[in-house]
C-alpha positions in Angstrom: -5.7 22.3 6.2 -4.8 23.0 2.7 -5.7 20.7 0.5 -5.3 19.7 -3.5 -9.1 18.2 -3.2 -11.9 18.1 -0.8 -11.0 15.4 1.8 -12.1 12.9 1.3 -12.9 12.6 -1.6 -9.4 11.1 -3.7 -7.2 12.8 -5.8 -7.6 12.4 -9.3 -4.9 12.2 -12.0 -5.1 14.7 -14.1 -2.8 13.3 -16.5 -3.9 10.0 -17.0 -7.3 10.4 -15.4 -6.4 7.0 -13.7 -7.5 7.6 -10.5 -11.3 8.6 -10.7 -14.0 6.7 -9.0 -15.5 5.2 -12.3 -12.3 4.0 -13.7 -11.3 0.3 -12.4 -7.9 -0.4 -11.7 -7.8 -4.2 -12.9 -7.7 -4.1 -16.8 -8.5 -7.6 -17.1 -12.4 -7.4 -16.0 -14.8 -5.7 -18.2 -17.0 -2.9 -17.8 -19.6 -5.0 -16.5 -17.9 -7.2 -14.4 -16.4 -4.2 -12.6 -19.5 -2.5 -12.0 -20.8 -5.3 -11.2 -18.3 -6.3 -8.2 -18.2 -2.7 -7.5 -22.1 -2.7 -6.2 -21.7 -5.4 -4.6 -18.8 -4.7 -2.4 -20.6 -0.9 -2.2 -23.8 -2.8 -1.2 -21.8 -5.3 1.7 -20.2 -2.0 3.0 -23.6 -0.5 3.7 -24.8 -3.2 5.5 -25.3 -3.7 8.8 -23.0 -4.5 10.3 -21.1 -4.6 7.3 -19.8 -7.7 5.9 -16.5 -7.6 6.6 -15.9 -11.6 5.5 -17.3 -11.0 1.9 -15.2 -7.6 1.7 -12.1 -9.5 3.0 -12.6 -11.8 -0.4 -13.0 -9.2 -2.3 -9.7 -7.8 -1.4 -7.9 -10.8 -3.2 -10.2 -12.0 -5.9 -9.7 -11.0 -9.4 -9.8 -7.2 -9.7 -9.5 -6.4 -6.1 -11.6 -3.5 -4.7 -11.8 -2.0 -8.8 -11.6 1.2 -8.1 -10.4 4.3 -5.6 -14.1 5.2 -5.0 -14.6 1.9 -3.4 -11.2 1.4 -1.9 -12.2 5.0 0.0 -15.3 2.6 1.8 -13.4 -0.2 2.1 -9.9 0.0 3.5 -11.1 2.2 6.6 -13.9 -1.4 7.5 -10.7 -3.5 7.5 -8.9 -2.2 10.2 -12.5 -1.4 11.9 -12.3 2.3 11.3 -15.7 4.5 11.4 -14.5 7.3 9.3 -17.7 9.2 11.2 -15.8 9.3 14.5 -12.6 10.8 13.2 -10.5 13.7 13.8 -7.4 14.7 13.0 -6.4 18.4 14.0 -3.0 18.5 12.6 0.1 20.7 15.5 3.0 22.3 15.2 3.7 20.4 18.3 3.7 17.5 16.8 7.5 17.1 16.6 9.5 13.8 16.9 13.3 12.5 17.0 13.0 12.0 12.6 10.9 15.2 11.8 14.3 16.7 9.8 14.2 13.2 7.6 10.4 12.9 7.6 10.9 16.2 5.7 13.7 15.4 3.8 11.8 12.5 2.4 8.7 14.3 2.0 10.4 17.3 0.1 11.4 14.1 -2.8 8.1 12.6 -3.0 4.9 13.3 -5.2 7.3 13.1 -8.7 5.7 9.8 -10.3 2.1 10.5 -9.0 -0.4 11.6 -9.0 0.2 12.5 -13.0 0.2 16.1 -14.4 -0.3 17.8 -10.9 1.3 21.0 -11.1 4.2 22.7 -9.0 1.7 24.0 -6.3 -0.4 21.3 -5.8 2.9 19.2 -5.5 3.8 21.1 -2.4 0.0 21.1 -0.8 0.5 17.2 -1.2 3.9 17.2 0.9 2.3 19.6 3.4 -0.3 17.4 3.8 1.0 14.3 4.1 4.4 15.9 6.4 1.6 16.5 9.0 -0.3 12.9 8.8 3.0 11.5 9.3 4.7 13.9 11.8 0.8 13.1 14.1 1.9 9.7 14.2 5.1 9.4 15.0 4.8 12.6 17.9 1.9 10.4 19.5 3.6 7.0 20.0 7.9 7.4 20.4 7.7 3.9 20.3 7.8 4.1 16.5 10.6 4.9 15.1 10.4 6.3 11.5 12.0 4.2 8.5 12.7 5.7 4.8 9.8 4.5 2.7 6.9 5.1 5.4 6.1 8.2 3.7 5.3 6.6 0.2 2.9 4.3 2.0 1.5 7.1 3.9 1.1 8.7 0.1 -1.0 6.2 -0.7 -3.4 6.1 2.1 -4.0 9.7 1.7 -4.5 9.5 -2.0 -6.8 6.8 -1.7 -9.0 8.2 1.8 -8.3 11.9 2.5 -6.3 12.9 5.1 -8.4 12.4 8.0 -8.8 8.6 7.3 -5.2 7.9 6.1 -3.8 9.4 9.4 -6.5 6.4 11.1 -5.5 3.6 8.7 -1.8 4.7 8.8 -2.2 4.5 12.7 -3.7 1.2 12.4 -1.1 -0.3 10.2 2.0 0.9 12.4 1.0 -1.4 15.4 0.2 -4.1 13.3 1.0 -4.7 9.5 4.2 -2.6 9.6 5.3 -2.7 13.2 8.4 -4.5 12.2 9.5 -2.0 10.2 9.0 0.8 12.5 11.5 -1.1 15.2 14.5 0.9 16.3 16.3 -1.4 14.1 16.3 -2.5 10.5 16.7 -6.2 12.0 13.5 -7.3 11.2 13.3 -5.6 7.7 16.4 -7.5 6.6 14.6 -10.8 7.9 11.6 -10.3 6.3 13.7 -9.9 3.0 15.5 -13.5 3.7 12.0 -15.1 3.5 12.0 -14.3 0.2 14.6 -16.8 -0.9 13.3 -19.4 0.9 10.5 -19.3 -1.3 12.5 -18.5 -4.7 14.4 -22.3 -2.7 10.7 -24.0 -2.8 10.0 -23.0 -6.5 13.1 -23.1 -8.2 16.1 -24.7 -5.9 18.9 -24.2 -9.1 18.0 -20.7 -9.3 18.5 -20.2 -5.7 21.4 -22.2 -5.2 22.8 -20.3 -8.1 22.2 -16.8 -5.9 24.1 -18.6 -3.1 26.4 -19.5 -4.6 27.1 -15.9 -6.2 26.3 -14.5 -2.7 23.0 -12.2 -3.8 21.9 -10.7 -0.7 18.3 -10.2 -0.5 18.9 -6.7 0.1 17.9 -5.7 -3.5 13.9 -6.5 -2.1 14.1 -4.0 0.8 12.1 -1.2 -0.8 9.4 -3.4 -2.0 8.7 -5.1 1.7 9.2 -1.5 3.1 6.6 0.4 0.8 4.7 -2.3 -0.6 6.0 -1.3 -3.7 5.1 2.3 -3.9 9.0 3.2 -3.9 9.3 1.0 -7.8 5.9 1.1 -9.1 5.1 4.1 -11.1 1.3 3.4 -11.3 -0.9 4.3 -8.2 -3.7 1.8 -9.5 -1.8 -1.1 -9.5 0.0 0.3 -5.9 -3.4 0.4 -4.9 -4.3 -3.3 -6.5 -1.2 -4.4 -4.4 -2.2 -2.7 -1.1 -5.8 -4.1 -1.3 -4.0 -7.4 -0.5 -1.5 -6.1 1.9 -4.3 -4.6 4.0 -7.2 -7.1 4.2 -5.0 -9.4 6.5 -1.9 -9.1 9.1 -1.7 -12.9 9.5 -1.4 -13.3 5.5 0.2 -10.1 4.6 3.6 -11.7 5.0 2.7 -14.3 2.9 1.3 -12.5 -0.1 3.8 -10.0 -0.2 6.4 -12.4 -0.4 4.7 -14.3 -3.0 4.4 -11.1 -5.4 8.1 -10.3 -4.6 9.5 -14.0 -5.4 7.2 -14.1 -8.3 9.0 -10.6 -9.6 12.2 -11.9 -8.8 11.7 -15.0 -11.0 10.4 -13.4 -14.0 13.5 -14.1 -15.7 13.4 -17.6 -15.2 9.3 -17.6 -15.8 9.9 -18.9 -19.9 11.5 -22.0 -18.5 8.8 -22.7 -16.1 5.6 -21.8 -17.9 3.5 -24.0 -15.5 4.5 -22.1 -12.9 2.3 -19.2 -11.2 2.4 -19.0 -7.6 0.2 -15.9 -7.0 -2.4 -17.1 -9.1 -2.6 -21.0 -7.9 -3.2 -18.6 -4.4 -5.1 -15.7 -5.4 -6.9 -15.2 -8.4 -6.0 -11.3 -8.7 
């Protein structure tokens, strides 16, 4: 398979040089601190068995999993992946009902990162992840491919390498975004309602005033759908967000919705300074 770096290793930026295994993707710790969590999340991974628990809290504490290099050990021990019994042997039979939009899709993706990546290496990224995707989707018709799968899918394979995103990604459709893939949007849409009924908990005059105007909660759909890989240029902080979406299907839902209401309410957050619902949760 052609590839921009040796899977599976990550891709670096070469623009920003964001995305190298030394550089931590949560600002707010210090050098030390984040070299310091970094061993010991690097030190619970190669335990045995590995300690899944402390990982899991490490996933939602302040700084999340730091950086890509540790990310690339982690994410695959959440959704009990042995990256040593892989294999992914990508077909030209691997053809589905949405392979014409998979590649429509693909064919506008890889524009915001990874940073300074050249014409070339651009279209090695969308061969690359065209097949990940197209494997999944030709081995289960019971998903059914949405807009916005893709840009996760980007992520995985940033973060992992091919070989392991096409696992995770696997993983994550029967579980984590197996409402999404339905035949119908149905689910999306209600995912995006529970949204305001947290905005209703946390401030009821700005909600009612979005009643009253009629806001649909439609506005929301690409974050829920891509866990915000569709409106955030910035893989690290993507990749902050993701460490959270992964570590949990029962409390995916809830964080999510969380970081959306709390985006949604910026505008309101100089009248209630007190307020901070992700962090009276999750100190990240």
């Amino acid at each position: 398979m052609t590839s921009l770096s040796p899977s599976p290793h990550p891709v670096r930026n070469r623009g920003s040089g964001n995305l190298t295994p030394d550089n931590p993707t949560h600002r707010s710790l210090s050098k030390e601190d984040s070299d310091s969590k970094s061993r010991a999340i690097l030190k619970a991974t190669s335990a045995n068995p590995p300690d899944i628990t402390f990982l899991r809290s490490q996933c939602i504490s302040a700084g999340g999993l730091v950086s890509s290099a540790v990310r690339y050990r982690v994410w695959p021990l959440l959704a009990n992946i042995d990256p040593e019994d892989l294999e992914f042997v990508p077909s030209s039979a691997d053809v589905h009902a949405s392979s014409e939009q998979v590649q429509l899709d693909v064919n506008r993706s890889f524009w915001r990162f990874p940073k300074g990546i050249r014409s070339f290496e651009r279209s090695q990224l969308r061969s690359r992840i065209s097949k990940i995707i197209d494997k999944i989707l030709a081995s289960d018709p019971h998903l059914h491919y949405y807009q916005g799968f893709h840009e996760i899918c980007s992520v995985l394979m940033l973060t992992c390498g091919d070989t392991v995103a096409h696992a995770l990604a696997s993983v994550l459709c029967h579980c984590h975004l197996s409402d999404y893939l339905a035949p119908s949007m149905e689910m999306s849409v209600a995912h995006c309602e529970v949204m305001f009924a947290v905005i209703a908990t946390v401030d009821r005059e700005l909600h009612a005033h979005m009643q009253q105007a009629g806001t649909v909660p439609h506005f929301s759909i690409s974050w829920i759908l891509t866990w915000f890989a569709h409106d955030v240029n910035d893989i690290d902080t993507i990749s902050r967000v993701y460490d959270a979406c992964i570590v949990d299907t029962c409390c995916i839902q809830l964080i999510s919705h969380y970081i959306w209401a709390t985006d949604s309410l910026k505008p309101r957050h100089s009248m209630c300074p007190h307020f901070d619902p992700l962090k009276s949760q999750w100190d990240i």
